[in-house]
BAFI-3210 file (N, C-alpha, C; in Angstrom, 3 decimals, decimal comma, padded with zeros to 6 digits):
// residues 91
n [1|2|3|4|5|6|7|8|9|10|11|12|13|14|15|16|17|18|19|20|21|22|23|24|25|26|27|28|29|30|31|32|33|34|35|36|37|38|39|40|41|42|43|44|45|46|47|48|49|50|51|52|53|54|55|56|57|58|59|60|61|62|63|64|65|66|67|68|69|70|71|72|73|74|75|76|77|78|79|80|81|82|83|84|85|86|87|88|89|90|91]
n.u [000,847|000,799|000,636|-000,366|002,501|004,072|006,343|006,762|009,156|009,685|011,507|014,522|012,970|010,651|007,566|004,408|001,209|-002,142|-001,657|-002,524|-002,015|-001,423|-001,871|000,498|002,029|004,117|004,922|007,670|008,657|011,229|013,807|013,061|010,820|007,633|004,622|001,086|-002,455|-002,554|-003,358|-003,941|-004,432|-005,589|-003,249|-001,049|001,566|003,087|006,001|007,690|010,725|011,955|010,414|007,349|004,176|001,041|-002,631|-003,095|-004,809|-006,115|-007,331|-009,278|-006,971|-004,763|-001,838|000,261|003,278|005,387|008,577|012,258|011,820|009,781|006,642|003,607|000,303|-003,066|-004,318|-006,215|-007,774|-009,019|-010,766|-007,740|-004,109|-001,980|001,539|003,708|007,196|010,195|011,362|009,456|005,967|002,814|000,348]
n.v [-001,195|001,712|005,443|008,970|010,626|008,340|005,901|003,290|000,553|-002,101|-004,558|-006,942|-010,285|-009,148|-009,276|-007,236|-006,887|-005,865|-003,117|000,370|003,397|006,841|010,935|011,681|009,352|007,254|004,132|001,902|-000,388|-002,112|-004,545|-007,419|-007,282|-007,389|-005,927|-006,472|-005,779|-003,633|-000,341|003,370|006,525|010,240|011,885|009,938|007,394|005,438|003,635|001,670|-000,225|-001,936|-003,879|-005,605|-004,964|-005,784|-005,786|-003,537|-000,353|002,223|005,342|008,409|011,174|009,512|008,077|006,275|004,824|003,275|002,175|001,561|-000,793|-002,054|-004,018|-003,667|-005,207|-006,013|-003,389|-000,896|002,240|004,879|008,045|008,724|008,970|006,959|006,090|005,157|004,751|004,671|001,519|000,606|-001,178|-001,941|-003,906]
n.w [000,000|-001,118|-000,030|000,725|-000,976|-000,260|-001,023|-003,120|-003,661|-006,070|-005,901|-008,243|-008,080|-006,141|-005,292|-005,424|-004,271|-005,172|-004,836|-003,928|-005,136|-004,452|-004,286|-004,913|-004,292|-005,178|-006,621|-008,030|-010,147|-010,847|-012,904|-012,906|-011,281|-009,994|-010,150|-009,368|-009,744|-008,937|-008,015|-009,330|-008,572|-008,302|-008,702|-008,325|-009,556|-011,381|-011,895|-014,606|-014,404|-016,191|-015,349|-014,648|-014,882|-013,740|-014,415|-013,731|-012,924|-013,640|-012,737|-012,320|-012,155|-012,210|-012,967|-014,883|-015,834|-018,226|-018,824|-020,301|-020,840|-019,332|-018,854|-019,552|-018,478|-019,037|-018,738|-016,867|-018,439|-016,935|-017,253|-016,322|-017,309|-019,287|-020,333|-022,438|-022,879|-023,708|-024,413|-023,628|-022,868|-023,358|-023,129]
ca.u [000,000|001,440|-000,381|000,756|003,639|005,304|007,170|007,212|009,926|009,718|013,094|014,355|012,319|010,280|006,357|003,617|-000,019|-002,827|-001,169|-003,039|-000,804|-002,601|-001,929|001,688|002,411|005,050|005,570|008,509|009,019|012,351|013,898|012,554|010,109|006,078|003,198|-000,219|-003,414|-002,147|-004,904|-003,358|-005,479|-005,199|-001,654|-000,359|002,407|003,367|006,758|008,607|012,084|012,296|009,448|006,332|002,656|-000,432|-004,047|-003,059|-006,232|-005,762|-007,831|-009,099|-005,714|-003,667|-000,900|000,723|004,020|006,205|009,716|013,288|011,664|009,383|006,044|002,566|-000,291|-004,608|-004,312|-007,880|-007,436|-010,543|-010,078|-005,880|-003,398|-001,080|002,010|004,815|008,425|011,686|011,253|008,669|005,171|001,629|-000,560]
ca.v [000,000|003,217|006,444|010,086|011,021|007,271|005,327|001,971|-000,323|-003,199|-004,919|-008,681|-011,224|-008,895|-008,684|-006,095|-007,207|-004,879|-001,738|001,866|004,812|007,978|011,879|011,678|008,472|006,585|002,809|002,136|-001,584|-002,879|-005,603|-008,482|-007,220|-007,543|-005,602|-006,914|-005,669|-001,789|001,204|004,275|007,342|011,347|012,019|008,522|007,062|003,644|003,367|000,271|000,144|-003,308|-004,647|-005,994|-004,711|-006,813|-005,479|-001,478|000,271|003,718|006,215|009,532|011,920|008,834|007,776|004,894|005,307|001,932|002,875|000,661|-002,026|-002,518|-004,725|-003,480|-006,286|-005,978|-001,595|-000,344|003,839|005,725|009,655|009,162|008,706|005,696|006,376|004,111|005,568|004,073|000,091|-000,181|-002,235|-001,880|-004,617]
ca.w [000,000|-000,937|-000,059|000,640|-001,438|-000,228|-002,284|-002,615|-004,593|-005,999|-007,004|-008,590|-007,219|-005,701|-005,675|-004,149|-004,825|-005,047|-004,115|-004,116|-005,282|-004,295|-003,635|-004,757|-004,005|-006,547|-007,176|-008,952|-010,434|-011,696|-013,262|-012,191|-009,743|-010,239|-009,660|-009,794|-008,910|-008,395|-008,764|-009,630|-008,830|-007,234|-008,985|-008,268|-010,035|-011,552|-013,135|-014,935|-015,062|-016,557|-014,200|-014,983|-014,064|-014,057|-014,141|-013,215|-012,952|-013,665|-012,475|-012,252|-012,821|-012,183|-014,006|-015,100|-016,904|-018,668|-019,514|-020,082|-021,000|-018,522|-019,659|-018,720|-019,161|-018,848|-018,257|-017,385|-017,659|-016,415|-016,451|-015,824|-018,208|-019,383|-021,508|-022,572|-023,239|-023,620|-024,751|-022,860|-023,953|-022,675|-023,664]
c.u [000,884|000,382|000,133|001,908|004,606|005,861|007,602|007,914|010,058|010,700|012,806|013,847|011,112|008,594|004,938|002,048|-001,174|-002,245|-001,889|-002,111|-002,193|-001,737|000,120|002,720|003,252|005,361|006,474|008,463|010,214|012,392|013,452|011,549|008,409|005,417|001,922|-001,492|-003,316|-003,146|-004,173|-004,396|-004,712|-003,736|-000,853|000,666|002,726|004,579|007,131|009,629|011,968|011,273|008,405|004,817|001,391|-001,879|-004,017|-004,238|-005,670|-006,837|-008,191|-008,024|-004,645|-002,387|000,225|002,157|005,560|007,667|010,992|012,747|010,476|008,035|004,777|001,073|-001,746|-004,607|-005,601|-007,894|-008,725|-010,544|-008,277|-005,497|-002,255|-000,224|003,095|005,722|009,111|010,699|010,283|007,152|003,921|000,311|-002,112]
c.v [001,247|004,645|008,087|010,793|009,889|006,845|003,961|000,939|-001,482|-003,974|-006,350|-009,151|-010,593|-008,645|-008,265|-006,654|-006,016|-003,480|-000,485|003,142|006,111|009,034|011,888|010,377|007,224|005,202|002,613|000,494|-001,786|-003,780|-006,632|-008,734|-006,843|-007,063|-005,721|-006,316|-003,920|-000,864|002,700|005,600|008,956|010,968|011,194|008,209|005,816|003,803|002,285|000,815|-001,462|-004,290|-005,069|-005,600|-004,951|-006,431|-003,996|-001,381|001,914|005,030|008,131|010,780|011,273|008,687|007,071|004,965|003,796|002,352|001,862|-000,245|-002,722|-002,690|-004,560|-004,377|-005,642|-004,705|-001,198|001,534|004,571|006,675|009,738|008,935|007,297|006,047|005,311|004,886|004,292|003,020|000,153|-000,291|-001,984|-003,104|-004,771]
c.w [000,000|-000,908|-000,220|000,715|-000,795|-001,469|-002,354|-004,573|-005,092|-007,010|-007,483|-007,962|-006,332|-006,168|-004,941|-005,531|-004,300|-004,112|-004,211|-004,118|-005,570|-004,163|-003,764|-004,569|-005,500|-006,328|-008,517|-008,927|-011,190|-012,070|-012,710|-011,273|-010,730|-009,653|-010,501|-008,934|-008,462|-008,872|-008,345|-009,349|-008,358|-007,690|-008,309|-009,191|-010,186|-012,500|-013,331|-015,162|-015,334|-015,790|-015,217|-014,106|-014,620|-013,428|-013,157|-013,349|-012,405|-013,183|-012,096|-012,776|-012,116|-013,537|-014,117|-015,936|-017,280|-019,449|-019,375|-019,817|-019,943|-019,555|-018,882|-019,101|-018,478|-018,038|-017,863|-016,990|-018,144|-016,087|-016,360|-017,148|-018,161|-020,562|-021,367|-023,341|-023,102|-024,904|-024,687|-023,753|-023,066|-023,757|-023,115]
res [x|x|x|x|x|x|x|x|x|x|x|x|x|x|x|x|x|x|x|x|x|x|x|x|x|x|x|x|x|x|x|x|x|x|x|x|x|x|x|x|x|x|x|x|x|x|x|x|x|x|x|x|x|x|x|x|x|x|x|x|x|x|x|x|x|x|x|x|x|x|x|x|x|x|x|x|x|x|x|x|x|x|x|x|x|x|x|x|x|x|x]
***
């Protein structure tokens, strides 16, 4: 659970299930590391650095962002935004 303006990381091997990024709040995924289940809303943040994120749910003036490769799978964006830079892949 990340909320105001935290920050939560998720490295190799590492994986955070249903997380809420709210009000500033940034999830960052790297190589190897998985997030599933994350709802993005209230200037939230989702980055990939090489990670993987499963069933984001974007919301409101959230925002979702896939970059260096990172691999974003079943997106649902409602009101927020979702962009993909670098490599990176949004399916």
């Amino acid at each position: 659970m990340v909320s105001v303006a935290g920050t939560q990381i998720v490295t190799d091997g590492g994986v955070a299930s249903g997380g809420s990024l709210l009000s500033g709040g940034v999830q960052i995924v790297s190589s190897g590391g998985v997030a599933s289940g994350a709802t993005v809303f209230g200037f939230g943040r989702q980055a990939l650095a090489g990670g993987t994120a499963l069933g984001t749910e974007v919301l409101a003036v959230g925002s979702a962002v896939e970059s260096a490769g990172g691999v974003a799978s079943a997106m649902l964006v409602s009101g927020g935004s979702a962009a993909a830079g670098g490599s990176g892949g949004a399916g």
